[in-house]
C-alpha positions as CSV (number, residue, x, y, z in Angstrom):
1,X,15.4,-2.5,17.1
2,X,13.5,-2.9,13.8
3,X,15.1,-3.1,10.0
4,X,15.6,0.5,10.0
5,X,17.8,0.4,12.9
6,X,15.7,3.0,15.0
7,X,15.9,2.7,18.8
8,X,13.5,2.3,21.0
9,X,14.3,2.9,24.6
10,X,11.0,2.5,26.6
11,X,7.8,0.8,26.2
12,X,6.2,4.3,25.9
13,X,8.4,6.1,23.3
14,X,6.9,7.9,20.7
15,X,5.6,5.5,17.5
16,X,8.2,6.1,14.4
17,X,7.5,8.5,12.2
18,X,7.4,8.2,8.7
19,X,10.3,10.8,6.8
20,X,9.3,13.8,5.0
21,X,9.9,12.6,1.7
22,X,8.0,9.0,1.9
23,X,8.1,6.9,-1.2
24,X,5.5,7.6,-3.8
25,X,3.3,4.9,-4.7
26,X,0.1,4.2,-7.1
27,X,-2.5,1.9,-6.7
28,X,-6.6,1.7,-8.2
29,X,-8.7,1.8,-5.0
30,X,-12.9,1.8,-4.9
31,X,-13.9,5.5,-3.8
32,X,-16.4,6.8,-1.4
33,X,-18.1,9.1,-3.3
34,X,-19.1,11.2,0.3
35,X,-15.1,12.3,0.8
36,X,-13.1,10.8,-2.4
37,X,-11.2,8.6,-0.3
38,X,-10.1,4.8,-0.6
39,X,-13.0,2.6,0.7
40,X,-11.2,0.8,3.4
41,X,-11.8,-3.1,3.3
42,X,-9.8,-6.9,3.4
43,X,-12.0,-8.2,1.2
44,X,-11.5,-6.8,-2.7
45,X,-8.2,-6.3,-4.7
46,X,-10.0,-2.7,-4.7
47,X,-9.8,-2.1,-1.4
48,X,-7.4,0.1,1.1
49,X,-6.4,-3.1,3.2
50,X,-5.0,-6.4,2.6
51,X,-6.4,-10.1,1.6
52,X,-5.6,-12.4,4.3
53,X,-4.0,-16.0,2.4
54,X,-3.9,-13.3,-1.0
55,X,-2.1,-10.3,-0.4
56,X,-0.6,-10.7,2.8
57,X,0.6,-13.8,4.7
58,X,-0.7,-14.7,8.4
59,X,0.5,-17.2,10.4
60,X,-1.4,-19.4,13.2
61,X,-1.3,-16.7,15.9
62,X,-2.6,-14.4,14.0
63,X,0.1,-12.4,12.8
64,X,1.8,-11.2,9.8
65,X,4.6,-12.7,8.2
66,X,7.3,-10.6,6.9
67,X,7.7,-12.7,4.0
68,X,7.7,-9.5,1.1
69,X,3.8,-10.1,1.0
70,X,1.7,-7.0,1.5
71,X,-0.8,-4.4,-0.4
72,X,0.0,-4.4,-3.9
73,X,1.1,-0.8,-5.1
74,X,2.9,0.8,-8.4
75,X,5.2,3.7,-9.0
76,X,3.0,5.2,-11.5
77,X,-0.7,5.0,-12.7
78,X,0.8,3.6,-16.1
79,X,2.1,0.8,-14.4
80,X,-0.9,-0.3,-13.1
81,X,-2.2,-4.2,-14.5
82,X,-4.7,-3.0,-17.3
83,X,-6.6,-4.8,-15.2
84,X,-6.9,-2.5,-12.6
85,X,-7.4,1.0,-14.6
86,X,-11.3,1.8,-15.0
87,X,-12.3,1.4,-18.1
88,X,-13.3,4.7,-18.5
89,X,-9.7,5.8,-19.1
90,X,-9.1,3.8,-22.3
91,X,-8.8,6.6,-24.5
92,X,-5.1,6.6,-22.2
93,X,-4.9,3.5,-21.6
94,X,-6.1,1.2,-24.6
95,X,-7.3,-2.1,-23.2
96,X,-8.0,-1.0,-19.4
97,X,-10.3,-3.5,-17.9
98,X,-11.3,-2.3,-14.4
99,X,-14.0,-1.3,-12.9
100,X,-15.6,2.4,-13.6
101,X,-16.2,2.1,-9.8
102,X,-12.5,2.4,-8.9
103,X,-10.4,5.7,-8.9
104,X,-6.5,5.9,-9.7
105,X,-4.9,6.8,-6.0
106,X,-1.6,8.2,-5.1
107,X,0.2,8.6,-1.8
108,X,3.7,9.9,-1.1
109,X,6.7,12.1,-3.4
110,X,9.8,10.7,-2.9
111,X,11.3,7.6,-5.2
112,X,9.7,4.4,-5.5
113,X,12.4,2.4,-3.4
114,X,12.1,0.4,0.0
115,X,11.1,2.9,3.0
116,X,8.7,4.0,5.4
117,X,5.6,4.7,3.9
118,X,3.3,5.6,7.6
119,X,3.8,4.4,10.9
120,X,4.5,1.0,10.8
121,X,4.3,0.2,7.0
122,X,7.4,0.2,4.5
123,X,7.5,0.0,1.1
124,X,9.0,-3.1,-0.3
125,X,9.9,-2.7,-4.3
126,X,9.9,-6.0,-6.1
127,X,13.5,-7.5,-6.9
128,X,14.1,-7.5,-10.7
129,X,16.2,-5.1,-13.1
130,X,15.0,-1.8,-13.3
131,X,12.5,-0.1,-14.5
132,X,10.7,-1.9,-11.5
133,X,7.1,-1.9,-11.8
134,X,5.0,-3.6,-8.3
135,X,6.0,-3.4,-4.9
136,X,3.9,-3.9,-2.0
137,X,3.4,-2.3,1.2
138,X,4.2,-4.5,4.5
139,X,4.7,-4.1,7.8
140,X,8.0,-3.0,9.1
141,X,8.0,-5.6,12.1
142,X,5.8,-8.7,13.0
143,X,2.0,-7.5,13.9
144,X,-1.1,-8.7,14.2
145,X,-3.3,-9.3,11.2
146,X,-5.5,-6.3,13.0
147,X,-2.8,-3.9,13.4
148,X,-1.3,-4.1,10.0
149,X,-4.7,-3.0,8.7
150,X,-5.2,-1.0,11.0
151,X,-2.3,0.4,10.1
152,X,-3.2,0.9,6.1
153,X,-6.5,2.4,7.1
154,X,-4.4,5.2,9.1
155,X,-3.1,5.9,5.8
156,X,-6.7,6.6,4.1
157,X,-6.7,10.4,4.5
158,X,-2.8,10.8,2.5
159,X,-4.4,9.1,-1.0
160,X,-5.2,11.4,-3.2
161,X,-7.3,11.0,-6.6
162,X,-4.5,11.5,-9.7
């Protein structure tokens, strides 16, 4: 039984499926310019994946701790680090910092609050008063490193360009 309290009752049951309404989240990913999708990756803040030691943390074995580290999402564009929204959008954003090379991605439509997100991953909001602004996407059990991105790259074809 995981944190959602979902059984299941044989080695070979079905993976658990996301809900129709799955939370929706933000976050400024590089694009591949030969199908507009997140360049998958472990290596860049603008990647669809996770930074070992940065984003997400492993233990020993291998594995991924479920200590409310993960891949770094938003409930909005606007709440994006400046940072992180190309520059080419200042006339919206005055100040944005990022990289021209990086598109504004969305996945999801239901309110930014912890759920499943895809097969294995949850959305994890930050703690704080509201309007919360960051949460990150984790696993929803203990998994290795390879799964868990695994995992995010399953996700690649949901992001849409905003």
């Amino acid at each position: 039984m995981d944190r959602y309290n979902y059984v299941i009752s044989s080695p070979t049951a079905a993976p658990i499926q996301p809900p129709a309404q799955t939370p929706k989240v933000y976050r400024a990913m590089k694009r591949n310019p030969a199908d507009d999708l997140p360049v998958v990756g472990s290596t860049s803040s603008s990647d669809l994946g996770a930074r070992p030691g940065i984003d997400i943390t492993v233990d020993t074995a291998g594995n991924v701790v479920l200590d409310v580290s993960g891949m770094s999402v938003a409930p909005s564009w606007r709440d994006l680090d400046f940072t992180r929204i190309p520059k080419r959008l200042r006339h919206i954003v005055p100040g944005a910092t990022g990289a021209n090379s990086t598109s504004c991605f969305t996945m999801g439509t239901g309110p930014f609050q912890n759920g499943v997100v895809a097969n294995g991953l949850e959305l994890i909001p930050d703690l704080g008063r509201a309007p919360v602004t960051h949460g990150v996407i984790a696993p929803i059990q203990v998994v290795a490193l390879a799964q868990y991105q695994t995992d995010l790259e399953n996700t690649r074809a949901a992001w849409q360009i905003d």
